[in-house]
ChimeraX commands (.cxc) that place a marker at each C-alpha (Angstrom):
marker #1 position -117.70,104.50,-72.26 radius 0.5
marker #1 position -114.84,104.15,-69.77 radius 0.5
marker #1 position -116.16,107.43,-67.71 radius 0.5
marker #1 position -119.68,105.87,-67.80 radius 0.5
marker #1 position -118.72,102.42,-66.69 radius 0.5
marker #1 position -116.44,104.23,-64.26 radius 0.5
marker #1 position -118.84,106.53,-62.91 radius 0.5
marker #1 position -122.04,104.06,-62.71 radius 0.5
marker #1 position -119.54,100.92,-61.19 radius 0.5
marker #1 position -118.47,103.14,-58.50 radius 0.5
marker #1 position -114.72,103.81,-59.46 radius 0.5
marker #1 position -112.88,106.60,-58.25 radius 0.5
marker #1 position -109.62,106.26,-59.52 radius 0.5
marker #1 position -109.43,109.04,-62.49 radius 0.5
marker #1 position -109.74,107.62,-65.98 radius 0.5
marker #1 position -107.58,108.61,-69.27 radius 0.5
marker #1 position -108.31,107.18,-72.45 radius 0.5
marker #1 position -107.22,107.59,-75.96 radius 0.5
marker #1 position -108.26,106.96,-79.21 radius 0.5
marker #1 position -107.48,108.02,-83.13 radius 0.5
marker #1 position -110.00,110.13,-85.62 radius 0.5
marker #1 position -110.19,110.10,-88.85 radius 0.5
marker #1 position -108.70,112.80,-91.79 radius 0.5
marker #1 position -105.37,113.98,-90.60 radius 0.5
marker #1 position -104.75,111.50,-87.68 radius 0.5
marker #1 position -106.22,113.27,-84.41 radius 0.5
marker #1 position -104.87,111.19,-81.37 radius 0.5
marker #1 position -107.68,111.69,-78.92 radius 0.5
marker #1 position -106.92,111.57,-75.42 radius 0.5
marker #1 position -109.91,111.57,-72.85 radius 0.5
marker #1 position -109.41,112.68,-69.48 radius 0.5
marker #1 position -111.81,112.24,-66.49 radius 0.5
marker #1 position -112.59,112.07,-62.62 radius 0.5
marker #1 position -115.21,109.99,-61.92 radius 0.5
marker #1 position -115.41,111.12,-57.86 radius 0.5
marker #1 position -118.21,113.12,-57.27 radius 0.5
marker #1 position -116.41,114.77,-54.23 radius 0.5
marker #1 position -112.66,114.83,-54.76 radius 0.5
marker #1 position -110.77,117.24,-57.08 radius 0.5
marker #1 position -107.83,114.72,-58.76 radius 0.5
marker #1 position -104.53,115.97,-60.18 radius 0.5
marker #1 position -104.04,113.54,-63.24 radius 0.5
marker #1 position -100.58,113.01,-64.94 radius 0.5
marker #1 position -101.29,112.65,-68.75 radius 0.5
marker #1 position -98.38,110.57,-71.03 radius 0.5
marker #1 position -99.46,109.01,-74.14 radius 0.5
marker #1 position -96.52,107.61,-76.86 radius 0.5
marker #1 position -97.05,108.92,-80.31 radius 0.5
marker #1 position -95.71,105.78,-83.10 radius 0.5
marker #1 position -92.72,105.20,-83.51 radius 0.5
marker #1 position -92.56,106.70,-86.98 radius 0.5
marker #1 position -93.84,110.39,-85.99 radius 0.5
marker #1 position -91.53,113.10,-85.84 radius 0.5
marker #1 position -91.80,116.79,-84.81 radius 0.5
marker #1 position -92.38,118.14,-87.92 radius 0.5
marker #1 position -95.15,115.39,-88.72 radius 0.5
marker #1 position -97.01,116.93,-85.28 radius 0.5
marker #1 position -99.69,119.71,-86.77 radius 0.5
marker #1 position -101.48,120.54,-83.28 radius 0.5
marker #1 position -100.65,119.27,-80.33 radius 0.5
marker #1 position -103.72,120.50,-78.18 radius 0.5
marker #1 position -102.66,121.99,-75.28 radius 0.5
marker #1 position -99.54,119.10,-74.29 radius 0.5
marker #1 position -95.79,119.19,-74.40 radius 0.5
marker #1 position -93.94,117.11,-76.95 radius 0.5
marker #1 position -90.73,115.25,-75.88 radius 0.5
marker #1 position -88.44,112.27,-76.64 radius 0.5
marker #1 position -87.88,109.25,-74.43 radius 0.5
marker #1 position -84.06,108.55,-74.63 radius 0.5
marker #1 position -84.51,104.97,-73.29 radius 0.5
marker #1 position -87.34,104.33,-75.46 radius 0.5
marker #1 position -86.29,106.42,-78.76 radius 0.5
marker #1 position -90.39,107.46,-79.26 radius 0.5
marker #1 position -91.89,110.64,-79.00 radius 0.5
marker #1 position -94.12,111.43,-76.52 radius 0.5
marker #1 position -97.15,114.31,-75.46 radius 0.5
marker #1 position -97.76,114.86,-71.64 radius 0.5
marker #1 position -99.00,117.45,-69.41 radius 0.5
marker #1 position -98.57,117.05,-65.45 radius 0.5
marker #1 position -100.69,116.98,-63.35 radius 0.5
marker #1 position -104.15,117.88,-64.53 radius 0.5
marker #1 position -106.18,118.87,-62.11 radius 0.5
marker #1 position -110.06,117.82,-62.45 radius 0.5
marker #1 position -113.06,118.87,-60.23 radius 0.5
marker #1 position -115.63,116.39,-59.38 radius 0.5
marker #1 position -117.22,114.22,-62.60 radius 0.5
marker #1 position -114.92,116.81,-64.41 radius 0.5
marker #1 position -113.39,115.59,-67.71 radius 0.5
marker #1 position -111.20,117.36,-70.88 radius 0.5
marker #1 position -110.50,116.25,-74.26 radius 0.5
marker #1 position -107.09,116.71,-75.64 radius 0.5
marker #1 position -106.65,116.47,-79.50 radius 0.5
marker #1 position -102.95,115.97,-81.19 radius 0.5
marker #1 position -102.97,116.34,-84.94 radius 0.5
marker #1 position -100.50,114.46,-86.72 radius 0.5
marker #1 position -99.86,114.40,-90.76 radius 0.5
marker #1 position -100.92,111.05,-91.95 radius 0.5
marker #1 position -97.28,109.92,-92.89 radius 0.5
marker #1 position -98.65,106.45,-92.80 radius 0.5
marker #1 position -97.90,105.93,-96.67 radius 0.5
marker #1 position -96.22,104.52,-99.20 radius 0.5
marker #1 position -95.14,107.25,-101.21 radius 0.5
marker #1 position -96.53,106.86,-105.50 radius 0.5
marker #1 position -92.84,107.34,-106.60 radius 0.5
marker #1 position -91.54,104.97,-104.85 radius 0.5
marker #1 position -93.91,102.48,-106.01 radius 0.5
marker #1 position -93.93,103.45,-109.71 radius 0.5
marker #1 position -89.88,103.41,-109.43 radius 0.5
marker #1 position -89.93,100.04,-108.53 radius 0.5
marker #1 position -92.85,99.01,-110.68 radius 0.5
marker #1 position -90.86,100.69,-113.53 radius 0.5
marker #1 position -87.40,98.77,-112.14 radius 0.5
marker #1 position -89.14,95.46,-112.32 radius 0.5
marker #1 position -90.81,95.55,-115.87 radius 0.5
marker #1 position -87.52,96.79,-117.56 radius 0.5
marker #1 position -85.55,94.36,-116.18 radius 0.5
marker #1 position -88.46,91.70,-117.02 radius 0.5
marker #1 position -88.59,92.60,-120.47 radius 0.5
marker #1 position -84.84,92.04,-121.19 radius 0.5
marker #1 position -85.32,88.84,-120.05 radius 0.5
marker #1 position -88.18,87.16,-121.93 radius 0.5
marker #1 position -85.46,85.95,-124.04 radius 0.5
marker #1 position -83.51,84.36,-121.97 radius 0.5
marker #1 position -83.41,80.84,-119.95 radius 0.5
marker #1 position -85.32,82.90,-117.25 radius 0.5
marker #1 position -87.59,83.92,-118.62 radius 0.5
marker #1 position -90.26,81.91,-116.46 radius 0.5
marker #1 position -89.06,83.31,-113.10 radius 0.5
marker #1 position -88.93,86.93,-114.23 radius 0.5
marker #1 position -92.49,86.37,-115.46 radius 0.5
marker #1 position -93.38,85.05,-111.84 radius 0.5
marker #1 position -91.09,87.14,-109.92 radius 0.5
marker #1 position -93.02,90.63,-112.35 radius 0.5
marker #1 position -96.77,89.05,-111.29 radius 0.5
marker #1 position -95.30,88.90,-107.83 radius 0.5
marker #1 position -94.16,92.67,-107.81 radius 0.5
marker #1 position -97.67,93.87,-109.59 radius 0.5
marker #1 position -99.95,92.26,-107.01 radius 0.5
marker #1 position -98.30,93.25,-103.84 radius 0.5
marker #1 position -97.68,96.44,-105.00 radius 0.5
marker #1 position -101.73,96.41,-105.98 radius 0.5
marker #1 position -102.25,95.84,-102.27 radius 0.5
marker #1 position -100.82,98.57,-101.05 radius 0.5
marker #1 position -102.38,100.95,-103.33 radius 0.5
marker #1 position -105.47,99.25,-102.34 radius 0.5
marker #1 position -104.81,98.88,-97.87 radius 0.5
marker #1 position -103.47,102.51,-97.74 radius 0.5
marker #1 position -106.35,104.41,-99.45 radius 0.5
marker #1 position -109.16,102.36,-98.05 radius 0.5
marker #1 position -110.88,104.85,-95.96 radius 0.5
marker #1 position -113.17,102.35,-94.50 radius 0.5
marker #1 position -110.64,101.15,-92.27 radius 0.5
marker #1 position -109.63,102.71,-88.34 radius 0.5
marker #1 position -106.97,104.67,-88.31 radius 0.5
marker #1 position -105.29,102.03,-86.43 radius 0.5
marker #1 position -105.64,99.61,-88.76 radius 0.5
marker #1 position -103.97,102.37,-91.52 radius 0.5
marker #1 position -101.36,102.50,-89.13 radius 0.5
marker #1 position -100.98,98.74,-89.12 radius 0.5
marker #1 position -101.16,97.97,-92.76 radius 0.5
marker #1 position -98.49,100.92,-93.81 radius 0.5
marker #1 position -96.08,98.95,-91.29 radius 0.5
marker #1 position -97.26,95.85,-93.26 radius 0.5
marker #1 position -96.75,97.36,-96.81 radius 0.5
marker #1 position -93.40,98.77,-95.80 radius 0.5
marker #1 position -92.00,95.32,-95.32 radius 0.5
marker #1 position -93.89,94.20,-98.26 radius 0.5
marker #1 position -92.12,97.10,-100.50 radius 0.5
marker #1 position -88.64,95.19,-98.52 radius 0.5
marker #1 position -89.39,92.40,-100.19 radius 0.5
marker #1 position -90.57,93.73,-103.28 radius 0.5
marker #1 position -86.96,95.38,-103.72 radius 0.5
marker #1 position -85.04,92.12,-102.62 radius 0.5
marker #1 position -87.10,90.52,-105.89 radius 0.5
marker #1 position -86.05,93.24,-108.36 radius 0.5
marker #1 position -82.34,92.51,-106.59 radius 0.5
marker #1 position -82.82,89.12,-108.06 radius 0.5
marker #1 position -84.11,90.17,-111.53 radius 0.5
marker #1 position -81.17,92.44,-111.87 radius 0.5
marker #1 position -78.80,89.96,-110.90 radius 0.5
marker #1 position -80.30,87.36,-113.57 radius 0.5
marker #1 position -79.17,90.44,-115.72 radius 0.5
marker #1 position -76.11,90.42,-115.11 radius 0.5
marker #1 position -75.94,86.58,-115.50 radius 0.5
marker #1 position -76.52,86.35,-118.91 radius 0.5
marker #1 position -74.38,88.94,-119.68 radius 0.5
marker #1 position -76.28,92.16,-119.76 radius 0.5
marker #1 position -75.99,95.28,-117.61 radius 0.5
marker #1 position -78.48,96.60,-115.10 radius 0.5
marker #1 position -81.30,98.36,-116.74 radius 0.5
marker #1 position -80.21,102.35,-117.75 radius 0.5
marker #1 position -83.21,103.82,-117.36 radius 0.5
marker #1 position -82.71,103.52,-113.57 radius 0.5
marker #1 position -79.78,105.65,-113.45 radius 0.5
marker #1 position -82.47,108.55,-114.85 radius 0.5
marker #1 position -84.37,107.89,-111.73 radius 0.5
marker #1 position -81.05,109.63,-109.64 radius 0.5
marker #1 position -81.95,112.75,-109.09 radius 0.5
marker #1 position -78.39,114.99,-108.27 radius 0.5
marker #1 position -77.55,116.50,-105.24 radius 0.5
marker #1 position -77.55,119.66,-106.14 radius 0.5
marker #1 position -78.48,122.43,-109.04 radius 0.5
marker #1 position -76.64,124.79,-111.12 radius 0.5
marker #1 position -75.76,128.02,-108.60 radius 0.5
marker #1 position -76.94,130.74,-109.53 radius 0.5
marker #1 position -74.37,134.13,-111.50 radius 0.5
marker #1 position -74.46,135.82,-108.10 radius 0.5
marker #1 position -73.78,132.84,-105.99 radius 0.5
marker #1 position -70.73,131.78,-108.70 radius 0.5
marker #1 position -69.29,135.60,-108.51 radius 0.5
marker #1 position -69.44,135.01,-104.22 radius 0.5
marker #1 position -67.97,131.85,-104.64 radius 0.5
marker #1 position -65.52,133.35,-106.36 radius 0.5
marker #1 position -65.00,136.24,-104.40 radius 0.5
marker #1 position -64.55,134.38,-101.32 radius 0.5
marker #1 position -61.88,131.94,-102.89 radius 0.5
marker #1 position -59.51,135.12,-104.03 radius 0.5
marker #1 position -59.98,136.71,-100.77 radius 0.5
marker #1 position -58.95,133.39,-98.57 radius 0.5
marker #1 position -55.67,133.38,-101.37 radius 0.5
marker #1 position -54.95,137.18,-100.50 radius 0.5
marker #1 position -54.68,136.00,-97.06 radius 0.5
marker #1 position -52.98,132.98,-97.44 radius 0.5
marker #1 position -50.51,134.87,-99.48 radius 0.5
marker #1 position -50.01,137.78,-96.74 radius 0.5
marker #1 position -49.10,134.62,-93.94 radius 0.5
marker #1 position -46.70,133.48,-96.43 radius 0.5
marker #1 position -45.11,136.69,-96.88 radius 0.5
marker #1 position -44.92,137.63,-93.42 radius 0.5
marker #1 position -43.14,134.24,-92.37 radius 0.5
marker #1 position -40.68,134.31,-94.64 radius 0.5
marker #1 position -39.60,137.96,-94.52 radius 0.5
marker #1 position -39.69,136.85,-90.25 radius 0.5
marker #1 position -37.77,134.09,-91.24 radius 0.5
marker #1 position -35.61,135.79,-93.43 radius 0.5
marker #1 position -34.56,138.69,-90.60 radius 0.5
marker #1 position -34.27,136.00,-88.16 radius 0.5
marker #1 position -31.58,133.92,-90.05 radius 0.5
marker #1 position -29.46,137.26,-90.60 radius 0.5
marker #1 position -29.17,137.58,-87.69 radius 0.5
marker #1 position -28.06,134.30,-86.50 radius 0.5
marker #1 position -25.83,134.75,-89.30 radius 0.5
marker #1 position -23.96,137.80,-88.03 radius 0.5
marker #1 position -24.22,136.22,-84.38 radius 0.5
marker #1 position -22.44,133.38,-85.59 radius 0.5
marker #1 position -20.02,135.53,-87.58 radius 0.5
marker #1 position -19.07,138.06,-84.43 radius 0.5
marker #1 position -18.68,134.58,-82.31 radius 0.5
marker #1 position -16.16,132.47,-84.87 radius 0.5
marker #1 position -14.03,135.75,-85.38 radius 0.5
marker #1 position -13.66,138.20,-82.49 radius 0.5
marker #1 position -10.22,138.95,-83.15 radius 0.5
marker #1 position -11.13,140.57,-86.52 radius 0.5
marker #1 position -13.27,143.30,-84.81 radius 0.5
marker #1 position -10.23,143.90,-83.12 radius 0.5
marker #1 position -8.55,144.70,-85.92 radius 0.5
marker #1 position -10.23,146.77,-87.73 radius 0.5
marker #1 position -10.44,148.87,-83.97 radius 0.5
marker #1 position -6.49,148.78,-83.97 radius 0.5
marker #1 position -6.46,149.67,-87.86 radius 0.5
marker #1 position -8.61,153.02,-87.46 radius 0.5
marker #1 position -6.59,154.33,-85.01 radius 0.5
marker #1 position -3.37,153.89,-86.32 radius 0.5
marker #1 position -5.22,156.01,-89.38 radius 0.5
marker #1 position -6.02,158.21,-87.23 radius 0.5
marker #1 position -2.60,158.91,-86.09 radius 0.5
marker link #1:1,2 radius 0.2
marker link #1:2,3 radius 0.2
marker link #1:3,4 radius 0.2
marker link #1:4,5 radius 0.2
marker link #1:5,6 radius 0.2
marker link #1:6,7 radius 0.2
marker link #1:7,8 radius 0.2
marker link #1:8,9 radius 0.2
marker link #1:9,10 radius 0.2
marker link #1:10,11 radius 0.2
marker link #1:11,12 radius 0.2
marker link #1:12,13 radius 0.2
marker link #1:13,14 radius 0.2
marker link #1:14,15 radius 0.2
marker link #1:15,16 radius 0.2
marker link #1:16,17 radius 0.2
marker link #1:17,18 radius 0.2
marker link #1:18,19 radius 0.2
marker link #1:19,20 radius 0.2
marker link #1:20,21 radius 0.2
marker link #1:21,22 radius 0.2
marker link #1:22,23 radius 0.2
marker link #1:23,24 radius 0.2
marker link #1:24,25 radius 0.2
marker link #1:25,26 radius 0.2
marker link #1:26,27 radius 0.2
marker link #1:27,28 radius 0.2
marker link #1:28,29 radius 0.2
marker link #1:29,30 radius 0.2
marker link #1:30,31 radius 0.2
marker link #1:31,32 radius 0.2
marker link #1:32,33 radius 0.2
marker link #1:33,34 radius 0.2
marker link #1:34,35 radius 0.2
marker link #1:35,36 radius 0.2
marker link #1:36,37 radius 0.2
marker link #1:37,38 radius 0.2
marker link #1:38,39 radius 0.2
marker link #1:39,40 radius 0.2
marker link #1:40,41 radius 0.2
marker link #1:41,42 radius 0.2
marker link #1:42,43 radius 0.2
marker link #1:43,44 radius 0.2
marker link #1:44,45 radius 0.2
marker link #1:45,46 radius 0.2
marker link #1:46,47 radius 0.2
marker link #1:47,48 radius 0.2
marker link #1:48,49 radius 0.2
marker link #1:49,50 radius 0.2
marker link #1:50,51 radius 0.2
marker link #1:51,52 radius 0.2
marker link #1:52,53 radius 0.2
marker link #1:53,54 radius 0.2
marker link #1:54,55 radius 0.2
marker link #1:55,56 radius 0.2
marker link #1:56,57 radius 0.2
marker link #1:57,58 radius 0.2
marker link #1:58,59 radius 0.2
marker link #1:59,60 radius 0.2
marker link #1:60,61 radius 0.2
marker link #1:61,62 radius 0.2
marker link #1:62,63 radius 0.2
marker link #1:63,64 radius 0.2
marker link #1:64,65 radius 0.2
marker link #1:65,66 radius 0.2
marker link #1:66,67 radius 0.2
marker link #1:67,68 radius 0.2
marker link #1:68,69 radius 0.2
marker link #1:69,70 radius 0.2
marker link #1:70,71 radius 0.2
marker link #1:71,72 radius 0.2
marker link #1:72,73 radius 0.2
marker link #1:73,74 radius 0.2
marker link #1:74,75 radius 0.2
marker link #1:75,76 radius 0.2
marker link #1:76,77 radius 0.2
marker link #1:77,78 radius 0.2
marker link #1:78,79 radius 0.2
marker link #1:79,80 radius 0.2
marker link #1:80,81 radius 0.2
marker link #1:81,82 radius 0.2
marker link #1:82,83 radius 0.2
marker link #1:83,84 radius 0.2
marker link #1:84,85 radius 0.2
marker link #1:85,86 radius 0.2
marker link #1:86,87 radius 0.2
marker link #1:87,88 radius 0.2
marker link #1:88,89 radius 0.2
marker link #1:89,90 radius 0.2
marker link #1:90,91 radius 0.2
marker link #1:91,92 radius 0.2
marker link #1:92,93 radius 0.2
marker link #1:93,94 radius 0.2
marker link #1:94,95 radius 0.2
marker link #1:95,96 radius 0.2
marker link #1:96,97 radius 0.2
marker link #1:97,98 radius 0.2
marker link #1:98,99 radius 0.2
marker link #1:99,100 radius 0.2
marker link #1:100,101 radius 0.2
marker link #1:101,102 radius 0.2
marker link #1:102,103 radius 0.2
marker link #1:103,104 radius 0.2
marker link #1:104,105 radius 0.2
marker link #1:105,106 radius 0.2
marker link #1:106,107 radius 0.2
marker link #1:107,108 radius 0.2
marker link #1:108,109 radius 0.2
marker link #1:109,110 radius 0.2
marker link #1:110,111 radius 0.2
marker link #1:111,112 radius 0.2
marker link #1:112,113 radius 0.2
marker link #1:113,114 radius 0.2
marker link #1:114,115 radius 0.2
marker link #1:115,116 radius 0.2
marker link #1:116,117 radius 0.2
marker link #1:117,118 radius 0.2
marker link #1:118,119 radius 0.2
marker link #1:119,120 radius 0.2
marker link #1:120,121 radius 0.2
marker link #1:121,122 radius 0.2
marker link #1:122,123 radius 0.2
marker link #1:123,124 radius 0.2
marker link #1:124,125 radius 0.2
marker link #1:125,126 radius 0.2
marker link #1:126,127 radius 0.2
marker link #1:127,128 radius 0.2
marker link #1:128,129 radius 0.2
marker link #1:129,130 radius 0.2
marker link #1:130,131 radius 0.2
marker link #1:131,132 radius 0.2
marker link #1:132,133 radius 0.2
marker link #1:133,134 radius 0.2
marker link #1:134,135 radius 0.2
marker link #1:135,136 radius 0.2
marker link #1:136,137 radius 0.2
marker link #1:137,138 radius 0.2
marker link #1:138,139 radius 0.2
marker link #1:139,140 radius 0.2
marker link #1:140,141 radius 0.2
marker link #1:141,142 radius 0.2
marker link #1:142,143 radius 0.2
marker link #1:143,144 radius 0.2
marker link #1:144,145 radius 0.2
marker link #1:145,146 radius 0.2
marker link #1:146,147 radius 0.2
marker link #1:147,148 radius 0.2
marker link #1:148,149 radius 0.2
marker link #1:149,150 radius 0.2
marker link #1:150,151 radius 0.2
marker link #1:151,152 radius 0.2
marker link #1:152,153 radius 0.2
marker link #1:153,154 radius 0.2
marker link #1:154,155 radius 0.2
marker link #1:155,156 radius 0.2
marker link #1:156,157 radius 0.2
marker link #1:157,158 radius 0.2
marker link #1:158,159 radius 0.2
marker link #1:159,160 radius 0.2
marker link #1:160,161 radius 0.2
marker link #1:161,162 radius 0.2
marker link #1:162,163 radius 0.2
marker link #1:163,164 radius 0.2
marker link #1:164,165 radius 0.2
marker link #1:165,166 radius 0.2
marker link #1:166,167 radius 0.2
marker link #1:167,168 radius 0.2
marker link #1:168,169 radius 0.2
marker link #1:169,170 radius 0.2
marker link #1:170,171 radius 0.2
marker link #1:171,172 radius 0.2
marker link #1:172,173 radius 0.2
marker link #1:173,174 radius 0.2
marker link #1:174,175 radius 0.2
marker link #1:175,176 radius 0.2
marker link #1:176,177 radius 0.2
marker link #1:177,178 radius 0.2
marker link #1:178,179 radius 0.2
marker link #1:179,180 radius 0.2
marker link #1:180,181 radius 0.2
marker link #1:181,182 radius 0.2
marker link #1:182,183 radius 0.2
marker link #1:183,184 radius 0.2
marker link #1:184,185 radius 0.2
marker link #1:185,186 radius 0.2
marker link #1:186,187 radius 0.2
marker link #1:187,188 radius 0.2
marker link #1:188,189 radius 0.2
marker link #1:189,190 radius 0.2
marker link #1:190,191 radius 0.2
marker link #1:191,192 radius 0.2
marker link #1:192,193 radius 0.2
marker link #1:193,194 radius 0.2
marker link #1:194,195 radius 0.2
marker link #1:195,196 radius 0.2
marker link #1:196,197 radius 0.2
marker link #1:197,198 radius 0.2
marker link #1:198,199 radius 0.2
marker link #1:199,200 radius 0.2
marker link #1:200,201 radius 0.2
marker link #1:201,202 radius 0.2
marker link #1:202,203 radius 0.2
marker link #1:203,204 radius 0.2
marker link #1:204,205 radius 0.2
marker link #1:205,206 radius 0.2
marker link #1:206,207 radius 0.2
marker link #1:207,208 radius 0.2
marker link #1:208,209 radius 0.2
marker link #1:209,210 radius 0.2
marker link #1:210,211 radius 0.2
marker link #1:211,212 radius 0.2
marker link #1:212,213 radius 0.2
marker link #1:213,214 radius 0.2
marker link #1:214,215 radius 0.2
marker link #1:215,216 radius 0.2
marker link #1:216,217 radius 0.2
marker link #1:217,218 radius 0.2
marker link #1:218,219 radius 0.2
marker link #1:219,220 radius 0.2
marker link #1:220,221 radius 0.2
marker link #1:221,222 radius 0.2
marker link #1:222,223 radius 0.2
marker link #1:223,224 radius 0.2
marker link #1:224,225 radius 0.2
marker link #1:225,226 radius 0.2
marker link #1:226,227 radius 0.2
marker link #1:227,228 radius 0.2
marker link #1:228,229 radius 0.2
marker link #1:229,230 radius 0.2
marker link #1:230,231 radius 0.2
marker link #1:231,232 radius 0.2
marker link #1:232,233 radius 0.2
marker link #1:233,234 radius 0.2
marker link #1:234,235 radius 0.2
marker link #1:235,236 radius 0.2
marker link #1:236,237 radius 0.2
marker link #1:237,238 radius 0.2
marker link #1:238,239 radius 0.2
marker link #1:239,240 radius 0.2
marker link #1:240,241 radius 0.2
marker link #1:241,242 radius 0.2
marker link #1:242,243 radius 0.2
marker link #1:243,244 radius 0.2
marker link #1:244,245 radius 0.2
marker link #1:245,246 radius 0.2
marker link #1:246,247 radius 0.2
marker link #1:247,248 radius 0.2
marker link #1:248,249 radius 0.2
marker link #1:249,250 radius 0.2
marker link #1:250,251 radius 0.2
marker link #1:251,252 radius 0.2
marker link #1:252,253 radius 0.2
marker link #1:253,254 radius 0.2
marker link #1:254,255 radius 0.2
marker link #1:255,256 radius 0.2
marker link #1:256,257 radius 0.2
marker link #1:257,258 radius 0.2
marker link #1:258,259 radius 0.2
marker link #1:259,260 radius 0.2
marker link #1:260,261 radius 0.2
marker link #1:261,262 radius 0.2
marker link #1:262,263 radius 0.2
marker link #1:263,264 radius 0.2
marker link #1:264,265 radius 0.2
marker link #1:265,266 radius 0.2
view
C-alpha cells in the first residue's frame, strides 16, 4: 500500500516497510524505489523484540543479525540495497514464536495455589484464600485463552504475552501471600512444591565415575611428586647451610685435624 501510495502521489524517496505473518512469526520487511528513473541504494535496519534471541531466529532471509550495545535489542540489517527503478524485494525473518507462557509454569502455580488453599479452609482465612484461589484460576484462564487465540495479529500475540507475563507476576506475589498465611497459623509451606525442584544434575554414568576417579589419583600422584621434590630440595639445601655454618664457627678444628695427620705421618 505504501509503494502504491508512493508511486501514484509522486514520491521518490525509497520506501521500507515491515510487517508480521502468521505461524512461526515471519517479520516481513518490504523494500521499494518508487523513482521510475533513479537506481537507490537503501540501508535496511529493523529491531527484532526485545525478548528474541539468536537461537529463537529460524531464517533470517538474506540480513545480518547483530546487537545494539546502547539499546540491548537485536537487530537484522543489510546496507545499502541497491534498487533499480519501481524495483522492490521482500525480506522474510523467521522467528520461533517464544511469545508464551509456558503449561508448566502455569500448572505449577495453579498446583501451588490450590494446595496452599486447601490447608486453609480451616482456618480464620479461609475467605481470602478462597478469593485470592478464584483470583489465580481466572487470570490464569486468560492467558490460556489470549495466547492460543489465533484470530488475533501477531502483534497483538506479542502484546498480550507481555501482558500475561506481568499477570503470571502478580499471580506469584498472590500465592506469596497464601503461603505466608501458612506460615501464620502455624503450618509449613506446602511439600509438594519441593517435588516440583527438579536437581541440577543426574547420576554420572560407570565410565564417567571411573574418569572421575582416574583424574583425582592422577592430580594426587602429582601433588605427591611436588611434595617430594621440595622437601628432598629442602632437605639438601639445609645440609648444607649446616656444614657452612659448621666450617665458619670452627676453623681452627680443620686445622687440627691437618696438624694431627701429619704428625701421624711422621
Amino acid at each position: 500500500l505504501e509503494l502504491f501510495e508512493a508511486k501514484f502521489g509522486g514520491m521518490d524517496a525509497p520506501v521500507v516497510s515491515t510487517s508480521l505473518a502468521t505461524g512461526s512469526v515471519k517479520f516481513r520487511i518490504a523494500v521499494g524505489n518508487p523513482s521510475k528513473v533513479r537506481v537507490q541504494k537503501v540501508p535496511v535496519k529493523i529491531y527484532l523484540p526485545v525478548e528474541v534471541k539468536p537461537k529463537d531466529v529460524m531464517d533470517l532471509g538474506g540480513l545480518t543479525l547483530e546487537y545494539d550495545q546502547d539499546k540491548s535489542i537485536y537487530y537484522v540489517y543489510a546496507n545499502d540495497v541497491e534498487l533499480q527503478p519501481l524495483e522492490s524485494r521482500l525480506y522474510e525473518v523467521e522467528v520461533e514464536d517464544i511469545w508464551f507462557v509456558s503449561k508448566d509454569e502455569m500448572q505449577d502455580v495453579r498446583q501451588r495455589a490450590q494446595a496452599a488453599s486447601d490447608r486453609l479452609k480451616d482456618t480464620q482465612y479461609r475467605q481470602a484464600a478462597e478469593e485470592i484461589m478464584a483470583s489465580v484460576s481466572e487470570r490464569l484462564e486468560t492467558i490460556e485463552k489470549t495466547q492460543n487465540d489465533d484470530t488475533v495479529s501477531r502483534e497483538q500475540h506479542i502484546g498480550y504475552y507481555r501482558s500475561n507475563v506481568q499477570m503470571m507476576g502478580k499471580i506469584k506475589e498472590d500465592i506469596a501471600r497464601l503461603e505466608k498465611m501458612l506460615v501464620a497459623v502455624g503450618q509449613p509451606p506446602e511439600p509438594t512444591m519441593l517435588k516440583n525442584i527438579k536437581t541440577a544434575g543426574e547420576t554420572p554414568s560407570r565410565r564417567v565415575t571411573w574418569i572421575v576417579i582416574f583424574v583425582i589419583l592422577v592430580f594426587i600422584g602429582l601433588l605427591a611428586g611436588i611434595f617430594f621434590f621440595t622437601w628432598n630440595s629442602q632437605v639438601r639445601y639445609a645440609e648444607n647451610m649446616l656444614a657452612q655454618a659448621r666450617k665458619e664457627a670452627y676453623p681452627q678444628r680443620k686445622s687440627f685435624e691437618v696438624e694431627e695427620g701429619e704428625k701421624k705421618e711422621t
